[in-house]
C-alpha positions in Angstrom: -2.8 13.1 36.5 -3.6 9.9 36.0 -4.0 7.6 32.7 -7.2 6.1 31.4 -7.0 2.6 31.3 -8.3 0.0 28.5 -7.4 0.4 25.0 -7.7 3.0 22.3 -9.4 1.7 19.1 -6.2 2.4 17.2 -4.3 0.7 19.5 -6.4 -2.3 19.0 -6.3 -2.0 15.0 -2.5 -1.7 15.5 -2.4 -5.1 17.8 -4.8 -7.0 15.1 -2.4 -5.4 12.3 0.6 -7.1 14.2 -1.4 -10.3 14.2 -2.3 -10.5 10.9 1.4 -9.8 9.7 2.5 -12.6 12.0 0.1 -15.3 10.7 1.2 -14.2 7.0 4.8 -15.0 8.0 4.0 -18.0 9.7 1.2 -19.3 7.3 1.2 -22.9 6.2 2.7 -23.7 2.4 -0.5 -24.3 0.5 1.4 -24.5 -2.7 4.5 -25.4 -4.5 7.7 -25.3 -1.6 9.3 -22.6 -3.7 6.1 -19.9 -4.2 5.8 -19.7 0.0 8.1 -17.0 0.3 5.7 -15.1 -2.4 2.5 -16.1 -0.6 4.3 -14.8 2.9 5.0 -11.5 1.0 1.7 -10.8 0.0 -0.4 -12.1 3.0 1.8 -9.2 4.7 0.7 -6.7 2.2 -2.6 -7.4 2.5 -3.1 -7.6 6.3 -1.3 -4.0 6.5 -3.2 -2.7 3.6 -6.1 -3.3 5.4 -5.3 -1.8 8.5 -4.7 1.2 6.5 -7.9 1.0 4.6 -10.1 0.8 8.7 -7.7 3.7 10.0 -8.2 5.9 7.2 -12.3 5.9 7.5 -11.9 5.9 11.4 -9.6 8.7 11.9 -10.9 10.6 8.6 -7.3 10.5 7.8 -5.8 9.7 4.1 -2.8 7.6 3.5 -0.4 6.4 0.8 1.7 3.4 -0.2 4.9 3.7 -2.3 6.0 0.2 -3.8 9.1 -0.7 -5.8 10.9 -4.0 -6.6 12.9 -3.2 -3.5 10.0 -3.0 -0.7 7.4 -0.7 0.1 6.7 2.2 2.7 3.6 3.7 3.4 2.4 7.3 3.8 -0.2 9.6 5.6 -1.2 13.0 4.1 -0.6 15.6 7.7 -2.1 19.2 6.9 -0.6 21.9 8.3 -3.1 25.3 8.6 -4.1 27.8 11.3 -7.0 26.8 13.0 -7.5 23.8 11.3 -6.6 19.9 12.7 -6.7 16.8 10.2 -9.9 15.9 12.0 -11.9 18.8 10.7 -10.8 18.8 7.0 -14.1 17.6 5.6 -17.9 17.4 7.4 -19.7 14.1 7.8 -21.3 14.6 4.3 -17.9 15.2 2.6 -18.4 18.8 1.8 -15.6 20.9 2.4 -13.1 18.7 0.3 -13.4 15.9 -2.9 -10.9 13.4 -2.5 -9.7 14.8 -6.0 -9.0 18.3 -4.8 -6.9 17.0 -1.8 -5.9 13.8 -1.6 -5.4 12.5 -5.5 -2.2 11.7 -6.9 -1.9 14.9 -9.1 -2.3 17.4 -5.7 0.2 20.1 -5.0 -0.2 20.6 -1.8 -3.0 23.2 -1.2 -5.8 22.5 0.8 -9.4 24.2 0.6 -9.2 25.3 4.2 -6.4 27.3 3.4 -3.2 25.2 4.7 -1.2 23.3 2.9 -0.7 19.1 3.1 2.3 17.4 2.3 2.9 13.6 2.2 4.5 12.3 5.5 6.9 8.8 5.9 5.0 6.3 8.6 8.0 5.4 10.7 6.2 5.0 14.0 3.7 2.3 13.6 3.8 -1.2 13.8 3.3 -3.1 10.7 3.2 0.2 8.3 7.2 0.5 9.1 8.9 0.7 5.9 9.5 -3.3 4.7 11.6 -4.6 2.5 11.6 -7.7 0.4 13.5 -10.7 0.9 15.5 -11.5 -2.3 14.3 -14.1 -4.9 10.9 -12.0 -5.5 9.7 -10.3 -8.9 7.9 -7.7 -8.1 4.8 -5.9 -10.7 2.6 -3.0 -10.3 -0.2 -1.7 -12.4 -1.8 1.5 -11.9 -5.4 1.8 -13.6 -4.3 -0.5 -16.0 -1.0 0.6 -16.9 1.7 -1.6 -15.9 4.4 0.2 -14.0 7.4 -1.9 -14.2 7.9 -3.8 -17.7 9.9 -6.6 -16.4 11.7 -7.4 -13.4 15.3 -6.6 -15.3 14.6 -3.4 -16.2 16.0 -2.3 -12.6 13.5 0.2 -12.4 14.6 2.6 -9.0 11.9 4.9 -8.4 12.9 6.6 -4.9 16.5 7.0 -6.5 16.8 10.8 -6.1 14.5 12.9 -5.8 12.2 10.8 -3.5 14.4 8.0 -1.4 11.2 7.2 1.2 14.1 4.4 2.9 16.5 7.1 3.6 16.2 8.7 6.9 16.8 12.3 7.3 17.2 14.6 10.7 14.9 16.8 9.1 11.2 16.3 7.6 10.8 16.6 4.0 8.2 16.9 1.3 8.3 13.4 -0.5 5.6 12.8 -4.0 2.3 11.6 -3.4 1.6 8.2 -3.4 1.4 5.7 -6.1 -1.9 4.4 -4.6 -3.8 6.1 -2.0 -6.4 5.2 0.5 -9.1 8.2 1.1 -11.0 8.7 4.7 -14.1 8.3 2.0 -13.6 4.3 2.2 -12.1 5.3 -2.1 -8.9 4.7 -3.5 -7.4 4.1 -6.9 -7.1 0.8 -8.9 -4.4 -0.9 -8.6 -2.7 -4.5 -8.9 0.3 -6.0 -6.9 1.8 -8.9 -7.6 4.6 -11.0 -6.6 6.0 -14.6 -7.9 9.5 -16.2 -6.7 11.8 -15.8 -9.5 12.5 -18.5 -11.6 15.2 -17.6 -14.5 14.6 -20.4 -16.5 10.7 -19.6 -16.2 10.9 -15.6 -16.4 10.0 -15.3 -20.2 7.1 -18.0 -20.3 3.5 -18.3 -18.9 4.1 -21.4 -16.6 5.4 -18.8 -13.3 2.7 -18.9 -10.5 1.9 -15.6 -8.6 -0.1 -14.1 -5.9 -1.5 -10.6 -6.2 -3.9 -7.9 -4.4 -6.2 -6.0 -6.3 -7.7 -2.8 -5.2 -10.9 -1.1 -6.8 -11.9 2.3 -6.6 -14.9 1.6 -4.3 -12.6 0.5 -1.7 -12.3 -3.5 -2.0 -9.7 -5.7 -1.9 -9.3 -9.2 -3.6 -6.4 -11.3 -3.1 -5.8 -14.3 -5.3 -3.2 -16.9 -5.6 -1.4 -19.0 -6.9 -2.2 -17.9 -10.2 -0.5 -19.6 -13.6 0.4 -17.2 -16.5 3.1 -14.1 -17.4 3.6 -12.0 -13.9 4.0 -8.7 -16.4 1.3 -9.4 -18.9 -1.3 -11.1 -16.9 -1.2 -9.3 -13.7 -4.9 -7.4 -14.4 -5.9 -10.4 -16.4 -9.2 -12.1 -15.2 -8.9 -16.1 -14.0 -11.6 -17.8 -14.4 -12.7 -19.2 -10.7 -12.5 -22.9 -9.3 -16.2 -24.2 -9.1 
């Protein structure tokens, strides 16, 4: 049997992915010397995020992204059922499923075909691997407008014990849904990330310069940076623009 040759369009999303990720790491200082490990950080986020964003509409898939002050690790949503493969969960027109019945953060796990979904670890692809970040970072997350960690020494540890997405196990298990998710629909929640070197003599004034992604609900993505003011109060805050 032989194998077709040329390239798969996942494959080639998976190569430009790699690229991306490699130009963030390499990409020029712009800024201050000390924020380039922040801008390298984010650049990455972004580029993967948006290979996520293309493969969930192309393979009518859903996927997931867990974040902490640690690193972050991506997810896809796998459906087991009789019958049924991931490809046929919904028609062109969206009408077997909602996004809200099946893929929202608040879902336990019960499909409308009949099967049942559960939240998968990516541990196979190129630049959705789990990634951790370099020390030196302060890390913030909001959430629809609510901030999810307060400040960066409140050692917040959200995979510690019931869901630890970095720990490998022999055996597949059932890990929460997402914090922000990316729907086949081209939707997925608001949310902010943002990232800033840490600076201890800065940390409590409005003088530290971050970098952050936004994500709306109708699928876009903004990145902006270097942005002046308080990385946990003014991470949804708008900037005015340079004319």
């Amino acid at each position: 049997m032989f194998k077709q040759k040329g390239f798969s369009l996942l494959e080639i999303l998976i190569a430009m992915a790699i690229m991306a990720i490699m130009v963030a790491v390499a990409f020029p200082n712009l800024g201050k010397s000390s924020d380039k490990l922040a801008k390298q950080e984010i650049l990455r986020l972004v580029a993967a995020i948006e290979l996520v964003r293309d493969q969930s509409i192309i393979l009518n898939q859903e996927y997931g992204l867990n974040i902490d002050e640690k690193g972050y690790q991506f997810l896809i949503l796998n459906e087991d059922s009789q019958g049924t493969n991931t490809g046929s969960k919904k028609s062109s027109k969206g009408e077997e499923k909602s996004s809200e019945e099946s893929t929202s953060p608040d879902n336990k796990g019960v499909s409308k075909s009949g099967g049942t979904s559960h939240w998968q670890l990516i541990e196979d692809m190129p630049g959705l691997n789990q990634h951790e970040f370099p020390e030196g970072l302060d890390i913030n997350l909001t959430i629809d407008g609510e901030n999810v960690f307060s400040s960066s020494e409140d050692e917040i540890e959200i995979f510690e014990e019931d869901v630890d997405i970095f720990e490998d196990e022999d055996e597949q298990q059932k890990v929460d849904p997402p914090q922000i998710y990316f729907l086949s629909s081209g939707e997925q929640n608001q949310f902010s990330i943002g990232i800033a070197v840490a600076d201890l003599e800065r940390k409590n004034t409005d003088e530290i310069r971050f970098y952050r992604v936004r994500g709306f609900l109708t699928g876009n993505l903004k990145y902006e940076g270097p942005l002046e003011g308080n990385l946990f109060q003014d991470l949804d805050r708008e900037f005015e623009t340079e004319q």
